[in-house]
N, C-alpha and C positions, 0 to 999 in steps of 0.2 A: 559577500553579503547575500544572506536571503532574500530574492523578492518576495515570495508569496509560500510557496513549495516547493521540496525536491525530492525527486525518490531515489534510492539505491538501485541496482542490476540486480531484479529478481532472476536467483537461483532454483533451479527445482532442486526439492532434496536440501536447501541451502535456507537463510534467512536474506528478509529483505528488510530495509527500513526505508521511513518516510519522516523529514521533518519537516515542521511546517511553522511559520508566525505569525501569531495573533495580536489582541487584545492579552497584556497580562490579565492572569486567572479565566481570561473565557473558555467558556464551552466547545469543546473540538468534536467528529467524529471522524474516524475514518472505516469504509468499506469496500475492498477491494473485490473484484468480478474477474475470471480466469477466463481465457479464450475459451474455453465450452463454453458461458453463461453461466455457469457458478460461481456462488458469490463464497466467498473465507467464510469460515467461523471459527479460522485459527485465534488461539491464546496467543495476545496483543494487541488484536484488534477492536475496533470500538472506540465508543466514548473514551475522551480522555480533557483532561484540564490542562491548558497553558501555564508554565511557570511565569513566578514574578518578573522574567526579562519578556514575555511573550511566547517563548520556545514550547513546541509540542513536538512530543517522537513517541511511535510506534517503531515497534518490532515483532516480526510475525516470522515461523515458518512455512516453507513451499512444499507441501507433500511433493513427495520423488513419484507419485502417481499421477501429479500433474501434468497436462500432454499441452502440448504447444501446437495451435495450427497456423497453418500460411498466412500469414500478413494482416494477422489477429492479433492485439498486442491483450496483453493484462491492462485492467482500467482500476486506476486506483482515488474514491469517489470521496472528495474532503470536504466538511461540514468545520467551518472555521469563527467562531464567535456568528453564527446564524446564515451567514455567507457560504455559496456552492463555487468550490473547484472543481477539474478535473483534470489527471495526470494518467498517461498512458506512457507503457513500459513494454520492452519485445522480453519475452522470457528467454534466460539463457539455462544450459546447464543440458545434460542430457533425458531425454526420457525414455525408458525402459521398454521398448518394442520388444519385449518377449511374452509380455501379458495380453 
């Protein structure tokens, strides 16, 4: 069972998901922040509505340009019917130390 939120094992280069539950039909958002301090503007993200059971899910991709630093996790920042979460996530996957 859902308590509140969960997120998937963000992948660089991969996708991640996040579901979360509401209020049926409330207003959700989600904005996720990369261990640099940048925040996504990946297609997924953002506003989204709860279905009539309360369910909300995002899916987004992890640029393969995304760098992971030490014991910085990804923060992934939920806006849930006017309510703030907060879920933090270690990035896996590789990143491209040749650029």
């Amino acid at each position: 069972m859902l308590d509140v939120a969960a997120i998937g094992t963000p992948w660089i280069g991969g996708h991640c998901r996040v579901l979360a539950s509401a209020r049926a039909d409330a207003p959700c958002n989600l904005r996720i922040v990369y261990p640099s301090g940048r925040t996504s503007h990946a297609r997924g993200l953002g506003a989204a509505t709860a279905d009539a059971q309360g369910l909300v899910r995002w899916q987004w991709r992890i640029g393969s340009s995304t760098r992971r630093m030490p014991g910085v996790k990804m923060s992934a920042h939920l806006t849930l019917d006017g309510a703030e979460h907060l879920l933090f996530a270690e990035l896996d996957g590789a990143t491209d130390l040749a650029g």
